[in-house]
TORKOL-4160 file (C-alpha; in steps of 0.2 Angstrom, whole numbers, padded with zeros to 4 digits, m for minus):
425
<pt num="1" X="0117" Y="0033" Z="0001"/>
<pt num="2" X="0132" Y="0032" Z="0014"/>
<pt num="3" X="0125" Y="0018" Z="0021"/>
<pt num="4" X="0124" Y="m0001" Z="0010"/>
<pt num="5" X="0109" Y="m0007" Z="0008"/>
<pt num="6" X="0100" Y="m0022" Z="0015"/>
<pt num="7" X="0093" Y="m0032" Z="0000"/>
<pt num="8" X="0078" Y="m0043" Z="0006"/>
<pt num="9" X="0082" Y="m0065" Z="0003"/>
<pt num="10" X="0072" Y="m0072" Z="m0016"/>
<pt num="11" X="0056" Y="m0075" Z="m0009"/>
<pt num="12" X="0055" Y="m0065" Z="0006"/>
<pt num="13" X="0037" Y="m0060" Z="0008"/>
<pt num="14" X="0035" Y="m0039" Z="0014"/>
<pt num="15" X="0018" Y="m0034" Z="0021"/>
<pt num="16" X="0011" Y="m0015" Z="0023"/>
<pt num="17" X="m0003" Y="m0007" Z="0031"/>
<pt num="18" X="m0010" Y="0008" Z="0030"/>
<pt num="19" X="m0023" Y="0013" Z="0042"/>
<pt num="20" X="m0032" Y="0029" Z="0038"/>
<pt num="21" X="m0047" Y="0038" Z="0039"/>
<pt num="22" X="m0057" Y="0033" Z="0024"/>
<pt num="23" X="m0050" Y="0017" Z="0022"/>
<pt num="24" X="m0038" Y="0002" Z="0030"/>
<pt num="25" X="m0026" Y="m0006" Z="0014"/>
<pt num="26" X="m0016" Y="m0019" Z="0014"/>
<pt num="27" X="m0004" Y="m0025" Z="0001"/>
<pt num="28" X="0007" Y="m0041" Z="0002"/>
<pt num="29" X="0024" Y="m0042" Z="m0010"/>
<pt num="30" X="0038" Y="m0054" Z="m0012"/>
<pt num="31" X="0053" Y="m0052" Z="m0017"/>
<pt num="32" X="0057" Y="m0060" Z="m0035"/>
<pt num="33" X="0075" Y="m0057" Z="m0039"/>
<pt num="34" X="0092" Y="m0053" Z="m0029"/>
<pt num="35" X="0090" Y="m0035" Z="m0030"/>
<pt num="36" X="0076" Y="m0034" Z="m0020"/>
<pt num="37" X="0062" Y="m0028" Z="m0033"/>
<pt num="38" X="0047" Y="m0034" Z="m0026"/>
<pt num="39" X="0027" Y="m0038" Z="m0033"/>
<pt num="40" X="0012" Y="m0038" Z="m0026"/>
<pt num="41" X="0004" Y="m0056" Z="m0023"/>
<pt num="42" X="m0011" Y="m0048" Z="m0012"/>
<pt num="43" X="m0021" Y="m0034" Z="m0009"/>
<pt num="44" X="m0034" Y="m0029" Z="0004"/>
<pt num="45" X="m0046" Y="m0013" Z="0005"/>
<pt num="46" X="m0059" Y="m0008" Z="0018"/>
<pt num="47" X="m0068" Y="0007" Z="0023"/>
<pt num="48" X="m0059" Y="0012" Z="0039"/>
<pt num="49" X="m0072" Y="0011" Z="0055"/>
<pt num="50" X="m0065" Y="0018" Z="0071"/>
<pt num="51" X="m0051" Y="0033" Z="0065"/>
<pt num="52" X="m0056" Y="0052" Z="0066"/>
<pt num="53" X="m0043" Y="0063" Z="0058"/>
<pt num="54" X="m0028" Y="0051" Z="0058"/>
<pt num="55" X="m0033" Y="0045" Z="0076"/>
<pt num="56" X="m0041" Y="0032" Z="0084"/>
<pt num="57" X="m0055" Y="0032" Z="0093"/>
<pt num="58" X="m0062" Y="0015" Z="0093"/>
<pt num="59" X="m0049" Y="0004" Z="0098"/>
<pt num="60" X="m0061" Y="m0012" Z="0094"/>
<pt num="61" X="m0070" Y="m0004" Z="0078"/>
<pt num="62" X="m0050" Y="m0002" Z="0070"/>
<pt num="63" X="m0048" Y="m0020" Z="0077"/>
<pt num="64" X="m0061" Y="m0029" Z="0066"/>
<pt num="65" X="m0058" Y="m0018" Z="0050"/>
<pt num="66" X="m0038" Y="m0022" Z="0049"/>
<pt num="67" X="m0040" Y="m0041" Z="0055"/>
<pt num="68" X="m0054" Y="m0039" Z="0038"/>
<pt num="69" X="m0043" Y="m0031" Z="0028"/>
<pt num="70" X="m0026" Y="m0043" Z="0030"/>
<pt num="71" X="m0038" Y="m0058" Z="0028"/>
<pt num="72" X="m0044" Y="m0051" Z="0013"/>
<pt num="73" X="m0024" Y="m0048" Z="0006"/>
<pt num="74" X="m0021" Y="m0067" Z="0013"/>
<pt num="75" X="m0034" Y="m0076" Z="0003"/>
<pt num="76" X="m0029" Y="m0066" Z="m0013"/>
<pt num="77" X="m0010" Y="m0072" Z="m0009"/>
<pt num="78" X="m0016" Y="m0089" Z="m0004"/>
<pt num="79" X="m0007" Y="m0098" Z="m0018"/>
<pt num="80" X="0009" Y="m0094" Z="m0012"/>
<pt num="81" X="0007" Y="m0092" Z="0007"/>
<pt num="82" X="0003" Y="m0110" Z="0006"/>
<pt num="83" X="m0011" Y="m0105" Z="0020"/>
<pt num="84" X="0002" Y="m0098" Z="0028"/>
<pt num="85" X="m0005" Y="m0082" Z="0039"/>
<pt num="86" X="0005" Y="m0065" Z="0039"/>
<pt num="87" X="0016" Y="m0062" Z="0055"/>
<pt num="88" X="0024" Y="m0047" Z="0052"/>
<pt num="89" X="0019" Y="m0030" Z="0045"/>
<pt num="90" X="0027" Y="m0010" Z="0041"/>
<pt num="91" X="0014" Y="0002" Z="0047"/>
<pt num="92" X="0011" Y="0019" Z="0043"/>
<pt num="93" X="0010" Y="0032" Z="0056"/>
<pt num="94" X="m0002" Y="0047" Z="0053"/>
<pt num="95" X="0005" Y="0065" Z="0051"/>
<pt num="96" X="m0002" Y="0070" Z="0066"/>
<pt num="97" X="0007" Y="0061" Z="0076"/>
<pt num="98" X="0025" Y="0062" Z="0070"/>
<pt num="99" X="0039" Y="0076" Z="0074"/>
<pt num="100" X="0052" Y="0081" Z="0063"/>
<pt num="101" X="0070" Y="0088" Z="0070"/>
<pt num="102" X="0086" Y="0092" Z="0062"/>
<pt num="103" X="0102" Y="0087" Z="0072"/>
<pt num="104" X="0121" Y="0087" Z="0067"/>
<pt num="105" X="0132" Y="0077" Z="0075"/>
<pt num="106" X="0150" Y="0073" Z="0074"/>
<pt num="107" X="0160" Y="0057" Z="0076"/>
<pt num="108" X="0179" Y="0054" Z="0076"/>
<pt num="109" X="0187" Y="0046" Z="0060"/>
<pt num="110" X="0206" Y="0048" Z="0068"/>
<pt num="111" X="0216" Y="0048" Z="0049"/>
<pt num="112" X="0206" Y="0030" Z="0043"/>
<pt num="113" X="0196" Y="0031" Z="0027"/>
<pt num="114" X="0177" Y="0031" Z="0032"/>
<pt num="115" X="0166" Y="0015" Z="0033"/>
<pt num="116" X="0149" Y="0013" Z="0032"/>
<pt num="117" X="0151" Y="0008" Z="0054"/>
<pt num="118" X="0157" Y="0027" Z="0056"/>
<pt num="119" X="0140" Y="0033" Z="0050"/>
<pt num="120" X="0129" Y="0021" Z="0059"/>
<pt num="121" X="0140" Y="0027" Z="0072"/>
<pt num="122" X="0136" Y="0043" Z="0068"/>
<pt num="123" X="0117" Y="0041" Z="0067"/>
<pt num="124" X="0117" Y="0031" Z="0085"/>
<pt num="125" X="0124" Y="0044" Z="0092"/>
<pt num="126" X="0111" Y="0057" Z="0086"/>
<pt num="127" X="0096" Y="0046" Z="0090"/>
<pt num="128" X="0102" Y="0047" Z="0111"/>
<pt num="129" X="0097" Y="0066" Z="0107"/>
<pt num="130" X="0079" Y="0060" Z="0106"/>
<pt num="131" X="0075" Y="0055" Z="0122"/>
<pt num="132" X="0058" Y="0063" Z="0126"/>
<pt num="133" X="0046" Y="0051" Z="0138"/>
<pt num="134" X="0031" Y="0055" Z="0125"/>
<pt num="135" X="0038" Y="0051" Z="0109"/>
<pt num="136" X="0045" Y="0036" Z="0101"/>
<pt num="137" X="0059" Y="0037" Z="0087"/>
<pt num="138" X="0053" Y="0030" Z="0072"/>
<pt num="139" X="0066" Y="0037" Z="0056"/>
<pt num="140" X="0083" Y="0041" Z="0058"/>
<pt num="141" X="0090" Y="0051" Z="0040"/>
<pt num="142" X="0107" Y="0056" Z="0037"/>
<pt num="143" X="0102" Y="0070" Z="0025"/>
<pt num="144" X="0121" Y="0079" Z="0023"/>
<pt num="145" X="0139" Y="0075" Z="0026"/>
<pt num="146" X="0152" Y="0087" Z="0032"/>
<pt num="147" X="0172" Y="0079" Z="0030"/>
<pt num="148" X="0183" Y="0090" Z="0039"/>
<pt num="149" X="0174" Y="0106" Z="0037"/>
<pt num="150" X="0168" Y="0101" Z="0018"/>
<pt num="151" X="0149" Y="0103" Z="0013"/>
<pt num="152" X="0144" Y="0096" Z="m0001"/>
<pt num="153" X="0149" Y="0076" Z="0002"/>
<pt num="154" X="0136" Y="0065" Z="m0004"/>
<pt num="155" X="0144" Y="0048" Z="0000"/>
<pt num="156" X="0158" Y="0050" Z="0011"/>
<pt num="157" X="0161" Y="0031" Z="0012"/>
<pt num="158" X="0181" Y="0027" Z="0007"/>
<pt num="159" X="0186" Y="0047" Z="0010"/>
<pt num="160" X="0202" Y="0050" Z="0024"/>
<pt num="161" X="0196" Y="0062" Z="0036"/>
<pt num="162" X="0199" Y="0065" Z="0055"/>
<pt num="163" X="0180" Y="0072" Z="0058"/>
<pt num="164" X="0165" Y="0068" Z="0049"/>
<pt num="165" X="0149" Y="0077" Z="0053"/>
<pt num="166" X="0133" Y="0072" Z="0049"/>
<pt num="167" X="0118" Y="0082" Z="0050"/>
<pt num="168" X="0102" Y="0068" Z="0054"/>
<pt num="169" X="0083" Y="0072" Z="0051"/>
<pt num="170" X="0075" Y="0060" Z="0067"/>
<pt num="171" X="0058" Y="0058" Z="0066"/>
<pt num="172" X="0051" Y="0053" Z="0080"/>
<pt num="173" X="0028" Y="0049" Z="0085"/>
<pt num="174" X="0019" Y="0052" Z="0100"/>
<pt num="175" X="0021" Y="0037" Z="0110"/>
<pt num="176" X="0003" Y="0034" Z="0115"/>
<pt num="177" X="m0004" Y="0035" Z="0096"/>
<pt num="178" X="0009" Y="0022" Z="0092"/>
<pt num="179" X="0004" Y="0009" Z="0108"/>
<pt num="180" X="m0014" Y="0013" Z="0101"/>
<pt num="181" X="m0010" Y="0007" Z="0085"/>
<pt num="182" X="0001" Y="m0007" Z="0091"/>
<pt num="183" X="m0014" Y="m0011" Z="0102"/>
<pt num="184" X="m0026" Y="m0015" Z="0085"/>
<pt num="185" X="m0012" Y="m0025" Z="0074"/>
<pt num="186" X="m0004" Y="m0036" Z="0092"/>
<pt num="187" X="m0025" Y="m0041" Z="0094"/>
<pt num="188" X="m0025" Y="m0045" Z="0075"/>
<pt num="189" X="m0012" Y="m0058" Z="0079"/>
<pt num="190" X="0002" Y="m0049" Z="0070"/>
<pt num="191" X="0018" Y="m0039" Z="0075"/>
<pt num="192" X="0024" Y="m0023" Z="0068"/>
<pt num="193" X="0041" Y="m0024" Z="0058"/>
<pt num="194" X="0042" Y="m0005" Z="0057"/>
<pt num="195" X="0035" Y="0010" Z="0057"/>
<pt num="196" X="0033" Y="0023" Z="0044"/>
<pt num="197" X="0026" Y="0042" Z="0042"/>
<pt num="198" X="0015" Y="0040" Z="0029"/>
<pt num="199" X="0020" Y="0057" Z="0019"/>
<pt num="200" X="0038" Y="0048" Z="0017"/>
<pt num="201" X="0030" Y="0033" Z="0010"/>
<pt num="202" X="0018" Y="0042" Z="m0002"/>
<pt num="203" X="0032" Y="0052" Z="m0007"/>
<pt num="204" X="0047" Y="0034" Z="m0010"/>
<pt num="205" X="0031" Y="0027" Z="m0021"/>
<pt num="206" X="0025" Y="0045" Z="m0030"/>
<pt num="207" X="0041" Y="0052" Z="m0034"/>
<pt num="208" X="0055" Y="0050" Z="m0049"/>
<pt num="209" X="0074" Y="0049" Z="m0043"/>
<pt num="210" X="0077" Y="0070" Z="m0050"/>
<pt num="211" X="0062" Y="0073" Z="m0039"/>
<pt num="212" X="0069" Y="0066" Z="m0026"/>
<pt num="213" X="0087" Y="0071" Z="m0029"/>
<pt num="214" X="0085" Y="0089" Z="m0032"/>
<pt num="215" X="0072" Y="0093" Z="m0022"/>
<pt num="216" X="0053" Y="0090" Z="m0020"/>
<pt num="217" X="0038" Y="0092" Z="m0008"/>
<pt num="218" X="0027" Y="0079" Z="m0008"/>
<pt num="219" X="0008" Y="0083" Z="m0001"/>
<pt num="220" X="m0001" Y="0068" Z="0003"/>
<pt num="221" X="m0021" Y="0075" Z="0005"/>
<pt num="222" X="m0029" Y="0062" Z="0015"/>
<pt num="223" X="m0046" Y="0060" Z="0020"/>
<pt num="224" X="m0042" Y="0066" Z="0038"/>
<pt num="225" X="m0027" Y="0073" Z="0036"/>
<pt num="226" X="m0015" Y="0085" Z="0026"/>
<pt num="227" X="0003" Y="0077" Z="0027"/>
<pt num="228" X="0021" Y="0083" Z="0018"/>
<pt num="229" X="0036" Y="0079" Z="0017"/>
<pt num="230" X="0054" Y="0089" Z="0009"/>
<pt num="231" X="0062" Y="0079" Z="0001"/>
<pt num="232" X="0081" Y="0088" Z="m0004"/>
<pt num="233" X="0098" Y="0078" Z="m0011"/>
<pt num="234" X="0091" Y="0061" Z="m0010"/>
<pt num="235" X="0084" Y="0061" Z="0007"/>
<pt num="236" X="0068" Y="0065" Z="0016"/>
<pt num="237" X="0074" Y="0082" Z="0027"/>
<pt num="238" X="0057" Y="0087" Z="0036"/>
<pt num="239" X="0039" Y="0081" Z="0038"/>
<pt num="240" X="0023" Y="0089" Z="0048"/>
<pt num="241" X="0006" Y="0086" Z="0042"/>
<pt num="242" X="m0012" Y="0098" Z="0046"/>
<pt num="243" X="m0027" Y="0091" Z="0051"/>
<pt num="244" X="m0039" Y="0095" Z="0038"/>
<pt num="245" X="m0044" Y="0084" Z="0024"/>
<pt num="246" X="m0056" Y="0077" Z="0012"/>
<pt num="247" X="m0066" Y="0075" Z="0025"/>
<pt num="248" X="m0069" Y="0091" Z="0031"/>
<pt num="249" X="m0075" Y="0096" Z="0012"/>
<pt num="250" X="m0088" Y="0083" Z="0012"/>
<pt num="251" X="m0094" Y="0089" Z="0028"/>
<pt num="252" X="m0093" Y="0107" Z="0022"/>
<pt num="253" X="m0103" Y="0104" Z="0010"/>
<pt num="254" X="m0116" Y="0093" Z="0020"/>
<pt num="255" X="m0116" Y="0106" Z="0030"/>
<pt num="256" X="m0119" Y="0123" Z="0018"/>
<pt num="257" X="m0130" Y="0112" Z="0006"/>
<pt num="258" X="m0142" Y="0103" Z="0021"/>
<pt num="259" X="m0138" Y="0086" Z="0015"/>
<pt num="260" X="m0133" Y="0068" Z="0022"/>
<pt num="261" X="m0114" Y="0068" Z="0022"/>
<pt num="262" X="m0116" Y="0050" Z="0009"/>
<pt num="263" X="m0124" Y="0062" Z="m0003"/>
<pt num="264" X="m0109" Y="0078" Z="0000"/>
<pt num="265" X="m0096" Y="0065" Z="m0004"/>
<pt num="266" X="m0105" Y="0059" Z="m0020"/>
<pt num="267" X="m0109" Y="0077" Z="m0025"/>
<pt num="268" X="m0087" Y="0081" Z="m0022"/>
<pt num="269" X="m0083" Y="0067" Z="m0032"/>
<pt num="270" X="m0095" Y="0068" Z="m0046"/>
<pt num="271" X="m0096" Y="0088" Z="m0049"/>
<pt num="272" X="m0083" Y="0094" Z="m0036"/>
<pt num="273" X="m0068" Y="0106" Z="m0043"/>
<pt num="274" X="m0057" Y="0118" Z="m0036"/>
<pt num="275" X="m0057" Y="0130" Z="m0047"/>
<pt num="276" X="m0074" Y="0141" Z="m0054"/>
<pt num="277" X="m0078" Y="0140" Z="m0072"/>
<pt num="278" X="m0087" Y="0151" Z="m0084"/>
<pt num="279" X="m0101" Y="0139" Z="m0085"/>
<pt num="280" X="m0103" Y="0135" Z="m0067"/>
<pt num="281" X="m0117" Y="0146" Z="m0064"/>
<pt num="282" X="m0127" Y="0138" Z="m0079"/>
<pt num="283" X="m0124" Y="0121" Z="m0074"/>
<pt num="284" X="m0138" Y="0115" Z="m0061"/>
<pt num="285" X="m0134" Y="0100" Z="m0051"/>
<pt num="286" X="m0148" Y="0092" Z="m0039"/>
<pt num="287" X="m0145" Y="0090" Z="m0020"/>
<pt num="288" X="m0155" Y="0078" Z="m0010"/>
<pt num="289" X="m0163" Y="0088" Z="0004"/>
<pt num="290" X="m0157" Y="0080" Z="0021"/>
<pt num="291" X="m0170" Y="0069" Z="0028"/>
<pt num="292" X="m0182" Y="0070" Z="0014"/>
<pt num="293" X="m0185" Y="0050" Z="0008"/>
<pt num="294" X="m0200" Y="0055" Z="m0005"/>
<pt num="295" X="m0193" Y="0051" Z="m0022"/>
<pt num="296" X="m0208" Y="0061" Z="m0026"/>
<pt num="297" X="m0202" Y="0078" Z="m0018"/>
<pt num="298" X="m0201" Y="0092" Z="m0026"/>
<pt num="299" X="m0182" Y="0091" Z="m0033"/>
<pt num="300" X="m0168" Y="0104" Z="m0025"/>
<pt num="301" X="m0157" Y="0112" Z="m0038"/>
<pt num="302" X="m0141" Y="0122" Z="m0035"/>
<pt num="303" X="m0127" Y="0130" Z="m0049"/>
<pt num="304" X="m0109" Y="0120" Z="m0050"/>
<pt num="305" X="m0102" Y="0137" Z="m0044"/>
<pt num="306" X="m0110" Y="0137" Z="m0028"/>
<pt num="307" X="m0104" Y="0118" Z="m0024"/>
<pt num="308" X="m0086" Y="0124" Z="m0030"/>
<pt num="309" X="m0087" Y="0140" Z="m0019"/>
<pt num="310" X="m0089" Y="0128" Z="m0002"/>
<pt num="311" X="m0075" Y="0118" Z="m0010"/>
<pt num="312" X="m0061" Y="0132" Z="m0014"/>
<pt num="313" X="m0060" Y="0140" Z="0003"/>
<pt num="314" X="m0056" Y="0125" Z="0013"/>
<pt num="315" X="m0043" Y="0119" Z="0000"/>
<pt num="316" X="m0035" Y="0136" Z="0001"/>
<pt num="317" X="m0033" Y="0133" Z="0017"/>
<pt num="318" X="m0025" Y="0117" Z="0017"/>
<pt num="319" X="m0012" Y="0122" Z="0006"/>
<pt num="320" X="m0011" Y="0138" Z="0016"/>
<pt num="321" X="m0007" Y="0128" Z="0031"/>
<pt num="322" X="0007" Y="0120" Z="0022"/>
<pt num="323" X="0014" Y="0136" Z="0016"/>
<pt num="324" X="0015" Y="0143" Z="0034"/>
<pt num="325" X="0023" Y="0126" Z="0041"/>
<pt num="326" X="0038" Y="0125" Z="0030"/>
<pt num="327" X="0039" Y="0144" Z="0031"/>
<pt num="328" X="0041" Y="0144" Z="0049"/>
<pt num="329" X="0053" Y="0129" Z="0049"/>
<pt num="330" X="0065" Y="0140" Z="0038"/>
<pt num="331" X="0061" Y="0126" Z="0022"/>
<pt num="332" X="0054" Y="0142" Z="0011"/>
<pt num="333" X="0072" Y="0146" Z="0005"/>
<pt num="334" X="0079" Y="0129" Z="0002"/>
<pt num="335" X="0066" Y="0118" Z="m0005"/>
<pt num="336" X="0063" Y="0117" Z="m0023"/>
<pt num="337" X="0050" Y="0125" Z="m0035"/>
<pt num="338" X="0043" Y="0109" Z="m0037"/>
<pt num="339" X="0027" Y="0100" Z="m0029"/>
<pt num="340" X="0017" Y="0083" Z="m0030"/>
<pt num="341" X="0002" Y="0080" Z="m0024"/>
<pt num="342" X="m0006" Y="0064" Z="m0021"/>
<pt num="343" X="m0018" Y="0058" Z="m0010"/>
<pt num="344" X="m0038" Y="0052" Z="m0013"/>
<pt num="345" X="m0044" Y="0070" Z="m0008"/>
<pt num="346" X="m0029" Y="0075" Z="m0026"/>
<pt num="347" X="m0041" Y="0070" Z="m0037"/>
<pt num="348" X="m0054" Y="0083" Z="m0036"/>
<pt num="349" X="m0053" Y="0092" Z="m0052"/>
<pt num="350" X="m0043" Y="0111" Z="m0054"/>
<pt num="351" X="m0034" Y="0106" Z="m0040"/>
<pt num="352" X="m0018" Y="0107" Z="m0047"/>
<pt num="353" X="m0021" Y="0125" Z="m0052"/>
<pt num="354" X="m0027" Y="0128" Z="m0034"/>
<pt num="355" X="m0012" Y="0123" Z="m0025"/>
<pt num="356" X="0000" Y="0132" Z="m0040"/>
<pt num="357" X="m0009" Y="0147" Z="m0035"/>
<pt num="358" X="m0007" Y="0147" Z="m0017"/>
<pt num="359" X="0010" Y="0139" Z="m0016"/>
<pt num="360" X="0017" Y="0147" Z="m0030"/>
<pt num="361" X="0026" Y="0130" Z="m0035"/>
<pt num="362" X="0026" Y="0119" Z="m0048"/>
<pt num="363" X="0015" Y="0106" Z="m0046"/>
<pt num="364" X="0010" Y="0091" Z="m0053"/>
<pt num="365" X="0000" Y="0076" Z="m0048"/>
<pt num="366" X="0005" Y="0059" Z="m0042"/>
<pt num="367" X="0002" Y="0039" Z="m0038"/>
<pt num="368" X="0012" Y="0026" Z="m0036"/>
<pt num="369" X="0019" Y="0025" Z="m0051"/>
<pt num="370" X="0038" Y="0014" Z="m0044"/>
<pt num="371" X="0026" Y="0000" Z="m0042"/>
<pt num="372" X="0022" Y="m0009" Z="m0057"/>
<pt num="373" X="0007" Y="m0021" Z="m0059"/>
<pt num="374" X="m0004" Y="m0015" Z="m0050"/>
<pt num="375" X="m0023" Y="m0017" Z="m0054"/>
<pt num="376" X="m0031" Y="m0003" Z="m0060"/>
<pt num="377" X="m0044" Y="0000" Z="m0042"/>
<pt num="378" X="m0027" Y="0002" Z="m0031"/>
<pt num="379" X="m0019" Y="0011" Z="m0044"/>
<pt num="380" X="m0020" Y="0027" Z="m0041"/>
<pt num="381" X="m0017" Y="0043" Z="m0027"/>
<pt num="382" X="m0025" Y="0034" Z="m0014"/>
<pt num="383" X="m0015" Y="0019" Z="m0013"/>
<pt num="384" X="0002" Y="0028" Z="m0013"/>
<pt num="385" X="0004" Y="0026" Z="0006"/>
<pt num="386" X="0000" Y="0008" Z="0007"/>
<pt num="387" X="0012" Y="0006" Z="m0009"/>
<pt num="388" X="0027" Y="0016" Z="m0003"/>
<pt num="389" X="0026" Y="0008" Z="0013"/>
<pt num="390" X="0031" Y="m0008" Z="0005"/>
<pt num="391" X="0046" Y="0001" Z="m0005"/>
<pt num="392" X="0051" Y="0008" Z="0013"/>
<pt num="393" X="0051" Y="m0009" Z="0023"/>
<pt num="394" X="0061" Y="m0016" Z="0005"/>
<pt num="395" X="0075" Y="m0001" Z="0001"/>
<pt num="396" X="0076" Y="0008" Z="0017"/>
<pt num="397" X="0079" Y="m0004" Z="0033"/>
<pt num="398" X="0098" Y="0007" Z="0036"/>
<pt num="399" X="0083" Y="0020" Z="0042"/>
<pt num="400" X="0076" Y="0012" Z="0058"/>
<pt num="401" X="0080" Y="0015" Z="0073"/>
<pt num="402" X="0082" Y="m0002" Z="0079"/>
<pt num="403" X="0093" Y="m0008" Z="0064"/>
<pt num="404" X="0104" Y="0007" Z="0066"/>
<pt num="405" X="0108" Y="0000" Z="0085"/>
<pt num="406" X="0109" Y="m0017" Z="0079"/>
<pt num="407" X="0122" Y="m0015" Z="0066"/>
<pt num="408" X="0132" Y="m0002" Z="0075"/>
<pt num="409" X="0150" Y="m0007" Z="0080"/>
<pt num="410" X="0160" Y="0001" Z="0095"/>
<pt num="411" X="0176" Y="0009" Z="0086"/>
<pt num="412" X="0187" Y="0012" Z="0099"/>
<pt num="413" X="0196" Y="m0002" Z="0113"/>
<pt num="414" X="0188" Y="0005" Z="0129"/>
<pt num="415" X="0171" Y="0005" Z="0118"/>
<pt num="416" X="0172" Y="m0014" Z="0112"/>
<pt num="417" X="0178" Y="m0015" Z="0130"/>
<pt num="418" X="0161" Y="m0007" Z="0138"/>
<pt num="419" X="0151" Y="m0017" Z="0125"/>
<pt num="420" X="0161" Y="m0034" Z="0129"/>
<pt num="421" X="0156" Y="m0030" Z="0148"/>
<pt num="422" X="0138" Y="m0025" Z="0146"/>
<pt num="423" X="0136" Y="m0040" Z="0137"/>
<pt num="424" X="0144" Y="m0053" Z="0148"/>
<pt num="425" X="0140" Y="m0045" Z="0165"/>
């Protein structure tokens, strides 16, 4: 990256969130070295109460679940809070609710060699592009670098140029989501440190470095919500999301199979796939009829193929969703050939073949594997949100907003001038 990066103090303690429709997790970290590699002291995990397809829709159900599920990370990091409680924590924001546009700007380098200032120059000056009243900037990623008219630079730090074009990937959420959210963790007693579309997070913890360097769409399939990011030469380059989930299968299948909506999850999980088998139309598996209490009931069968047959469709049209997106963004001819997916709804069995099908991608499945030590129960797809959440507030603090502002000095004498004056007047 052009930018340097911020490495954390020894000891500094990173807390992330991750609200979402099946479940609110929290993991604590500290930092144990001076490159800023990080473990997880605490974890918290609850069923989410109050969220409806990423949104939320009971502002004081949401409250009680995450004051719940921080507590629960505290007292498993007790020992070295020192009864300390949490003050600050990086939140993801669902896909929902985010935007994703592609600017280019251009700064002057007047003959110097190029400092790390001249692109946070660079990067301020895109960000007063995004003005809109309804949303709120929430990343702001150089993806390329153009030096006087050459493409192709991937770290123009130390180059002599006069111009230095960079084309910026702001992402920015709708502002009444984000004062919603911020409504829940302000009443838990805690402030947000930064914000985070969860796709960029699932794919910083899911993805290798060549993944990430030449090219990769990460889909993170959510209980409510379908969200992806494109990921090309080392940055994140777009993000949207589709509101359809594992959530909408289980009530499919409720639905079709006139069952309670605990039973449809149970059936997804243990004889769900998303792919038909030989041997599904042998293998009978019992549905509880909705309503129906009396163990003694006469017992209600169905084939495996007819569960799979309710599954398949709405998957298809998941990944057919994302397909369309990227299409119509004009991704289709640049992204790679390759896809992860990850996500609690990414472990249904034959999904992998599904989404090859459709997408016509490579795809394989993913979880948070730049995390290590974690237990075996938050191991795995669901967690890498929550988990890459804690990589973004630790490797990727040049990305927000407010940093970027912060950091940035005025180059030119009238400039220090205007800033000496605003300042002092």
């Amino acid at each position: 990256m052009a930018q340097g990066k911020t490495i954390r103090p020894k000891g500094s303690l990173i807390a992330a969130l991750d609200i979402g429709s099946s479940k609110t997790a929290c993991f604590i970290g500290r930092i144990v070295d001076d490159n800023g590699t990080f473990e997880v002291i605490g974890i918290g995990n609850k069923p989410s109460s109050g969220i409806k397809n990423g949104s939320i829709v009971d502002l004081g159900a949401t409250e009680s679940i995450v004051r719940q599920t921080v507590h629960a990370a505290e007292n498993m990091a007790a020992e070295v809070m020192h009864g300390y409680p949490l003050r600050e924590v990086v939140v993801n924001v669902s896909g929902v609710h985010v935007r994703s546009f592609g600017h280019s700007v251009k700064v002057e380098i007047g003959g110097h060699d190029i400092t790390q200032n001249d692109v946070r120059r660079a990067l301020a000056k895109a960000q007063q592009k995004e003005s809109s009243e309804n949303l709120e900037l929430i990343h702001t990623i150089p993806t390329f670098f153009h030096v006087d008219g050459q493409d192709g630079v991937r770290d123009p730090s130390g180059m002599y140029a006069d111009n230095l074009r960079v084309d910026v990937n702001l992402v920015s959420g709708e502002s009444a989501a984000l004062h919603n959210m911020a409504s829940c963790i302000e009443h838990s007693h805690l402030d947000i440190s930064a914000l985070c579309t969860g796709s960029y997070a699932a794919g910083l913890s899911s993805l290798v470095d060549d993944e990430i360097d030449l090219g990769c769409t990460v889909i993170d399939i959510g209980a409510g919500v379908t969200s992806f990011a494109v990921f090309h030469s080392g940055f994140m380059i777009y993000c949207d999301a589709v509101p359809i989930g594992g959530q909408h299968i289980t009530n499919d299948i409720a639905r079709v199979l006139t069952t309670s909506k605990v039973d449809a999850e149970r059936l997804k999980i243990l004889y769900g796939c998303a792919v038909a088998s030989q041997t599904d139309e042998d293998e009978m598996i019992e549905v509880p009829r909705l309503g129906e209490e009396d163990e003694y009931g006469r017992p209600n069968h169905v084939p495996r193929s007819y569960l799979v047959g309710i599954i398949q469709p709405r998957l298809e049209e998941i990944f057919e969703h994302v397909r369309a997106k990227i299409k119509d963004n004009g991704l289709d001819k640049v992204i790679s050939r390759r896809v992860v997916l990850t996500g609690g709804t990414s472990q249904i069995l034959g999904i992998r073949d599904l989404s090859a099908h459709v997408l016509d991608k490579r795809v394989r499945l993913g979880k948070p594997i730049r995390l290590t030590g974690l237990p075996d129960a938050v191991s795995g797809p669901a967690f890498s949100t929550v988990a890459g959440l804690l990589i973004y507030a630790s490797e990727h603090v040049e990305e927000m907003p407010a940093e970027i502002i912060a950091r940035v000095r005025p180059e030119s004498f009238i400039d220090r001038a205007k800033l000496w004056l605003k300042e002092n007047w």
